[in-house]
C-alpha positions as CSV (number, residue, x, y, z in Angstrom):
1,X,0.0,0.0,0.0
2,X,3.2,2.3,0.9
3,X,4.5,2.1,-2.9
4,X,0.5,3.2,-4.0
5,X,-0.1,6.4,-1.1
6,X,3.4,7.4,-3.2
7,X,2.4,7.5,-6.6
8,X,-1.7,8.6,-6.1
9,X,-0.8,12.2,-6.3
10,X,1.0,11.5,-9.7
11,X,-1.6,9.9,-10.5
12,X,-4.2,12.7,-10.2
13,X,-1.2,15.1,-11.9
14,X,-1.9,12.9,-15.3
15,X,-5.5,12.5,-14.7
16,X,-5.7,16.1,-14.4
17,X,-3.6,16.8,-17.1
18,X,-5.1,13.8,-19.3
19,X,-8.5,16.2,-19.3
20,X,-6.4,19.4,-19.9
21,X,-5.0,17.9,-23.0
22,X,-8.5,17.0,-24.4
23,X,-9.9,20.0,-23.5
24,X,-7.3,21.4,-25.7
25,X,-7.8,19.6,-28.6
26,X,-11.3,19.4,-28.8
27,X,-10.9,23.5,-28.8
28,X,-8.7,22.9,-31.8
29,X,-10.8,20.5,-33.4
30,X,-13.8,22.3,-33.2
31,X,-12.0,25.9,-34.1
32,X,-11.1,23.9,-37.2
33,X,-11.4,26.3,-40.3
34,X,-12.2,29.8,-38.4
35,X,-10.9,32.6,-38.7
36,X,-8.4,33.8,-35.5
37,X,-11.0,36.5,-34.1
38,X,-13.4,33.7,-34.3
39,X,-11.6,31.1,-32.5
40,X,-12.9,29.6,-28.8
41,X,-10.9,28.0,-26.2
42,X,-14.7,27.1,-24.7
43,X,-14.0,23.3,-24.2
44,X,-10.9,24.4,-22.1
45,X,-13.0,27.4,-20.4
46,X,-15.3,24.6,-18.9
47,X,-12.7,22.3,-17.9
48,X,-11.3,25.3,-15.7
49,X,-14.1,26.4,-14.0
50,X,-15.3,22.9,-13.0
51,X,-12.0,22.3,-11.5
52,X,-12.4,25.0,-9.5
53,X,-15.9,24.8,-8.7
54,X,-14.0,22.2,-6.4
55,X,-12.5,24.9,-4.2
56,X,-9.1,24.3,-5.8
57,X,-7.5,27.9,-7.1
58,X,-6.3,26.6,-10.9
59,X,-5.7,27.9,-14.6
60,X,-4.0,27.0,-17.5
61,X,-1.7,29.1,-19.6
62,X,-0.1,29.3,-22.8
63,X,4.0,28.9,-22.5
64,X,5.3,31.8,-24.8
65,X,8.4,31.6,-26.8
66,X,12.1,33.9,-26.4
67,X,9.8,36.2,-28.6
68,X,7.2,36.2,-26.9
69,X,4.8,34.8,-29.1
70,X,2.7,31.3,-28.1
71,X,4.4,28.2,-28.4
72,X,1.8,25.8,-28.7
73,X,2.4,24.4,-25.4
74,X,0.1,24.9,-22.4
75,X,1.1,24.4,-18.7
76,X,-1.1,24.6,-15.8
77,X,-1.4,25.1,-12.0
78,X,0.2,22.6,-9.9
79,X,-1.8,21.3,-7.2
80,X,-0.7,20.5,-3.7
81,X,-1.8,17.3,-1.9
82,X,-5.2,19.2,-0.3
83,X,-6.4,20.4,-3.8
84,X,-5.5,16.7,-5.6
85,X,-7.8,15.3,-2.5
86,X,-10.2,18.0,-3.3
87,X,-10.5,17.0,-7.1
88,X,-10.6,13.2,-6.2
89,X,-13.3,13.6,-4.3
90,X,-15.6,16.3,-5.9
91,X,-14.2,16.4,-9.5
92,X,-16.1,13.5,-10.9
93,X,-19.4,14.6,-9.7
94,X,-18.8,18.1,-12.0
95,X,-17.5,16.4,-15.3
96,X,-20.6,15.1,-16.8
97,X,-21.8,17.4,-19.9
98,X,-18.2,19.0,-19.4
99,X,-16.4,16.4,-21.0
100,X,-17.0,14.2,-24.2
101,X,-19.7,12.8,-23.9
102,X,-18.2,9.7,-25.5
103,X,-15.4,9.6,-22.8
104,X,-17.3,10.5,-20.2
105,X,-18.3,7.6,-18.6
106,X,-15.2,6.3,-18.4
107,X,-13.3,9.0,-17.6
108,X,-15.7,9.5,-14.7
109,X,-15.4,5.9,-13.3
110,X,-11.9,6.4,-13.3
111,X,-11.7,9.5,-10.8
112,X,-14.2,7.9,-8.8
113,X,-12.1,4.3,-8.2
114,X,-8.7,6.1,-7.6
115,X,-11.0,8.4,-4.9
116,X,-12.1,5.1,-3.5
117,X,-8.5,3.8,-3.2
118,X,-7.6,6.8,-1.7
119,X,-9.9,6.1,1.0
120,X,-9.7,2.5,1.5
121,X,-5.7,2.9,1.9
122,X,-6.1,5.6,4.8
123,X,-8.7,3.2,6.4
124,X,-7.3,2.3,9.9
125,X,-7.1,-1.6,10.9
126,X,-9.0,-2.8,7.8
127,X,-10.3,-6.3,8.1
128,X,-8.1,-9.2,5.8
129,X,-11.0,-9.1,3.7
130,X,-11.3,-4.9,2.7
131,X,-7.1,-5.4,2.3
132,X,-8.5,-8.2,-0.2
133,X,-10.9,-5.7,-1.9
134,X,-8.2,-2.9,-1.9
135,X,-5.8,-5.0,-4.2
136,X,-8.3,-6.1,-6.2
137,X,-9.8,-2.1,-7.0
138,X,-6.1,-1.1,-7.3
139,X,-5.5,-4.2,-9.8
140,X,-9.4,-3.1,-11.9
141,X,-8.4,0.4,-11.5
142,X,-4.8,0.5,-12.9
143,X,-5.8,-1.7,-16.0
144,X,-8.9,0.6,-16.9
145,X,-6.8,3.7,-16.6
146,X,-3.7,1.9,-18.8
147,X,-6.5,1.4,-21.1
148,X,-8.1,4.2,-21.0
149,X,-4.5,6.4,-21.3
């Protein structure tokens, strides 16, 4: 469990970066043929303000080159450990009609199991059975998200 409580807030770093980078490029995507004083960054707008409707203080920016101009590359807020909790926990109830809708589902189910490990690893004396139960959603949860990513 020690190696896991490790790499959780990673986890929700790529998770968190995972709907960044869609957000992103279904702003591209749908910009398509439009003209620059035309162009949205809605998708990404929405992703934004749901994160934090969670309480969490976050934005994304575009990095900008030696002259100054956009590079194509967006970073974001890093989060500390309170805000990663934060999103585990209240994230996935927000995403629906915010994300593709085809992905949604799944990319829903996936904040919600790593929000239940969370909370299964800080139980205190778990029964031999709820250990049982914790390697086996650890096990379901890192192939669906290997999958998914």
């Amino acid at each position: 469990m020690y190696k896991f409580i490790l790499i959780l807030p990673k986890i929700v770093d790529i998770l968190t970066k995972s709907l960044v980078n869609e957000s992103l490029e279904w702003d591209i995507k749908g910009n398509g043929n439009k003209a620059p004083k035309d162009r949205t960054s809605k998708h990404l707008s929405d992703i934004v303000t749901c994160i934090q409707a969670c309480g969490v203080s976050f934005n994304v920016w575009e990095k900008r080159n030696g002259d100054g101009k956009g590079s194509g590359v967006y970073d974001f807020t890093s989060l500390m450990g309170s805000d990663k909790k934060k999103l585990l926990r209240d994230l996935p109830d927000k995403l629906d009609g915010v994300i593709k809708p085809t992905q949604s589902e799944s990319v829903i189910k996936i904040w919600k199991d790593f929000d239940k490990i969370y909370h299964m690893m800080n139980e205190h004396n778990p029964s031999p059975e709820r250990v049982n139960e914790f390697f086996e959603q650890v096990s379901g949860a890192t192939m669906y998200y290997n999958a998914y990513l």
